[in-house]
C-alpha positions in Angstrom: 51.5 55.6 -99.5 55.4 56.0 -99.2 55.5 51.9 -101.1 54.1 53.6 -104.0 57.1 56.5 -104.1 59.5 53.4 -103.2 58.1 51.9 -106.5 58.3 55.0 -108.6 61.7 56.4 -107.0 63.8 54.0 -105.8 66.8 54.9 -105.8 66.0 58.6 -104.4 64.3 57.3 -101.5 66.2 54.6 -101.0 69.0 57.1 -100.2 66.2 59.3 -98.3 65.6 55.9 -96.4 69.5 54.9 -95.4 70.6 58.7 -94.6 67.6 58.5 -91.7 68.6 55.3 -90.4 72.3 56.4 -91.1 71.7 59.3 -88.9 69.3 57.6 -86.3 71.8 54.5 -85.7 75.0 57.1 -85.1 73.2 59.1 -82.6 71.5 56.7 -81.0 74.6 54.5 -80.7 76.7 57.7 -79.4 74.1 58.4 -77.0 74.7 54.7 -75.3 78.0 55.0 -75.4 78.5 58.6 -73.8 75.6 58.1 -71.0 76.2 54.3 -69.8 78.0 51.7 -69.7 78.0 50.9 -73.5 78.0 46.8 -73.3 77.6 45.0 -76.3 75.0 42.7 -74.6 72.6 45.2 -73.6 73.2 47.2 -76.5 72.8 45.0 -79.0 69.3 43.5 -77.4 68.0 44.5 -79.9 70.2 46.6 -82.0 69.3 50.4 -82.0 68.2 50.1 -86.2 66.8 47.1 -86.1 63.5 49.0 -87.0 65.4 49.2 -90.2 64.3 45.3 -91.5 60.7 45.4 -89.7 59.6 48.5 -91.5 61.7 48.6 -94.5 59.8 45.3 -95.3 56.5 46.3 -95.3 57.2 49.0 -96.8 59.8 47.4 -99.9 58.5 45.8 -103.2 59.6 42.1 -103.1 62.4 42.2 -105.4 63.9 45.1 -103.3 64.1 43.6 -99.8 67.2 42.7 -100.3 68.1 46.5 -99.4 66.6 47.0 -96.0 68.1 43.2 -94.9 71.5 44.5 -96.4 71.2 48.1 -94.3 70.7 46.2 -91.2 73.7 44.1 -92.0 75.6 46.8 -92.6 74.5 49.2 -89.6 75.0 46.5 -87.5 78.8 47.2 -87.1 78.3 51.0 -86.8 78.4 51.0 -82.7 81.3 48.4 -83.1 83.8 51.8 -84.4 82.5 54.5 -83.3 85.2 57.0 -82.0 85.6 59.6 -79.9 83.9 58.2 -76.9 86.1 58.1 -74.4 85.8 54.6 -74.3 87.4 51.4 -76.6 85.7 50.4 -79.4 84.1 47.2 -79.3 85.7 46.2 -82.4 89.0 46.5 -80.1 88.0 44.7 -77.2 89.5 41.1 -76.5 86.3 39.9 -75.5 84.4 40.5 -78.6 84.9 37.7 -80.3 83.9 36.2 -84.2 81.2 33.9 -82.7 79.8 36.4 -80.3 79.4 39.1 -83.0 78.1 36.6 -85.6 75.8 35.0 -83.4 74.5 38.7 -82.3 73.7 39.7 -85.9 72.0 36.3 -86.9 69.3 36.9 -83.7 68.7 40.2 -84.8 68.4 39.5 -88.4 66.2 36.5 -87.6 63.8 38.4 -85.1 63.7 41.6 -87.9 63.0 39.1 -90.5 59.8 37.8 -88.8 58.7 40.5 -87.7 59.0 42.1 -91.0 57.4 39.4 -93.3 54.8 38.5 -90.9 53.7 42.4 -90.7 54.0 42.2 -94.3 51.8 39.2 -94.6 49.0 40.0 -92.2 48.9 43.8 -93.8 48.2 42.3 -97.3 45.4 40.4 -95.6 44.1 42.8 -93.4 43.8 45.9 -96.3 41.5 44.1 -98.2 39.1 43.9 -95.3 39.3 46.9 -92.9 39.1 50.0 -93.7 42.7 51.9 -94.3 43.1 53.7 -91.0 42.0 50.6 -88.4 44.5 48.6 -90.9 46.8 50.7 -89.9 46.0 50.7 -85.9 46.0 47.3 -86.3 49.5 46.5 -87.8 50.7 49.1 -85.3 49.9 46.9 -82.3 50.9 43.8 -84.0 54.3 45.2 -84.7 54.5 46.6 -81.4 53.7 43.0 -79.8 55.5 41.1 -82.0 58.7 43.3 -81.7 58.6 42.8 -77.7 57.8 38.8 -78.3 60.8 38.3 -80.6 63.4 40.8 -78.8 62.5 39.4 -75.2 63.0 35.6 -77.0 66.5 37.1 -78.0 67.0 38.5 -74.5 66.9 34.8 -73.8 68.6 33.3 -75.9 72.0 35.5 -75.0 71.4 34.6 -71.7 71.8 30.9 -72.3 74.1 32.0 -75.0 76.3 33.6 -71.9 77.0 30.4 -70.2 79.1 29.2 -73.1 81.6 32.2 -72.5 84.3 32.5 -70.1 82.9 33.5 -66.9 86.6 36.5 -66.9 84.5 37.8 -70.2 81.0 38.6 -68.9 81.5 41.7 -67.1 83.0 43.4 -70.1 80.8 42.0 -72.4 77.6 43.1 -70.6 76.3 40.0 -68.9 75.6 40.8 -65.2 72.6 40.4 -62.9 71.2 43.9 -64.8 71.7 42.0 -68.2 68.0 40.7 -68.5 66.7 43.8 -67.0 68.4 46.5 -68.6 67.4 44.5 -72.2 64.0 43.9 -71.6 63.5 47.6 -70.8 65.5 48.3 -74.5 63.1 46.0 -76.1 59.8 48.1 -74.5 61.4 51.1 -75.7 62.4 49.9 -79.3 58.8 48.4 -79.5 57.8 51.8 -79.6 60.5 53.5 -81.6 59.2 50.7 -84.7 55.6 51.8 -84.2 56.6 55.4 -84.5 58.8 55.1 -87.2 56.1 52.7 -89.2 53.3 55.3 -88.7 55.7 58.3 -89.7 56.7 56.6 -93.1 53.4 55.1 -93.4 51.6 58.8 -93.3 54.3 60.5 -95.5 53.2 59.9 -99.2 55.5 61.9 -101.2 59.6 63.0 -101.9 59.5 66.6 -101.1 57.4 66.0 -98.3 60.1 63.7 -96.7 63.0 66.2 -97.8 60.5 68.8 -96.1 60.7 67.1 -92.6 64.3 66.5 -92.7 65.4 69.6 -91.6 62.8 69.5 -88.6 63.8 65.8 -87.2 67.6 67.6 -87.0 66.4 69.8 -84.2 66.2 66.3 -81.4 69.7 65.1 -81.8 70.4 69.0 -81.9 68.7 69.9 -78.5 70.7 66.7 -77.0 73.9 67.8 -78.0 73.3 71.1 -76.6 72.2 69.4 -73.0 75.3 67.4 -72.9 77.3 70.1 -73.1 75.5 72.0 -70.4 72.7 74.6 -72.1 69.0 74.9 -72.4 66.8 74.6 -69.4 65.0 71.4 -68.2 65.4 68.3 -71.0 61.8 66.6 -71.1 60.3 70.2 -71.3 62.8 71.3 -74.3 61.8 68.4 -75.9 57.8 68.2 -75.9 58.0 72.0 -76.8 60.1 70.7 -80.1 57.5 68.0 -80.8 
């Protein structure tokens, strides 16, 4: 399992780790901002690598966790100065304020941290009685369940959190009558992007394996690049003949 190369290489896959959520977080984040509105509400509910804490800590030995709670810290403020948009950064805007972005990164640290250490609980428990691949299914759908429990409770919470702001700062900020909407939808689809991500690093037991797939995960961000800027034929097909 990819634990025991975390345990025996640390530092090597620790970079390995960071430079995929590196990459996943800036593409992902320039994807909100050139196709929608780019709101901090929505897109911060849940923030794009939040994946990073959930999975990192099942993954980590307990006296490394300190390194996927750090990353999410840290990635955390990459959609806040992102350039080249076309658009103000967030870290510019009037409206985003110390509290705001504070409270932001405590509900998503919170909600990664329980969904992480309960995984990381119930996994422990689980592997000693089921056999490996129905422990696996089964952590799958936990995370998956959990993830949409806690990000749809955070969903909430910025909602009531929005009636403390002044009412002139909720259009800019995100919070409109598609706020709850547009979230929950993000939360279905980053329920899924955790599960993926868990079973991908779960089934990938060795370095050069990892360094092996790299090249090959560059061709999706590639094929979206080239559709924004006008080429290849129909998107979805492009992209289930890639996978």
């Amino acid at each position: 399992m990819i634990s025991e190369s975390i345990r025996s290489y640390p530092r090597k896959m620790t970079m390995i780790y960071l430079a995929v959520i590196l990459f996943w977080t800036v593409f992902m984040s320039y994807g909100a901002a050139l196709h929608g509105p780019n709101s901090i509400a929505v897109n911060l509910s849940p923030q794009v690598s939040l994946f990073t804490i959930c999975v990192g800590i099942v993954l980590y030995p307990r006296h490394l966790l300190w390194i996927p709670i750090l990353a999410l810290c840290v990635l955390y403020f990459v959609p806040f100065v992102l350039p080249f948009t076309g658009k103000p950064m967030w870290v510019e805007l009037p409206e985003v304020t110390a509290p705001l972005v504070l409270f932001m990164l405590l509900i998503n640290l919170l909600g990664g941290l329980i969904v992480g250490l309960t995984s990381r609980s119930v996994y422990r428990r689980i592997g000693r009685i089921y056999r490996p691949n129905d422990t696996d299914i089964l952590l799958s759908w936990l995370i998956a369940g959990l993830f949409s429990m806690i990000c749809f409770s955070q969903v909430f919470l910025l909602d009531l959190y929005s009636n403390f702001l002044p009412p002139e700062d909720l259009g800019a900020l995100g919070f409109d009558q598609h706020f709850v909407e547009f979230s929950i939808n993000r939360s279905l689809r980053g329920a899924s992007v955790v599960v993926g991500f868990f079973v991908a690093v779960l089934y990938t037991d060795r370095v050069h394996r990892v360094l092996r797939y790299l090249p090959f995960i560059l061709i999706f961000p590639l094929l979206g690049v080239l559709h924004t800027n006008g080429f290849l034929g129909s998107g979805r097909i492009d992209f289930r003949c890639a996978a």
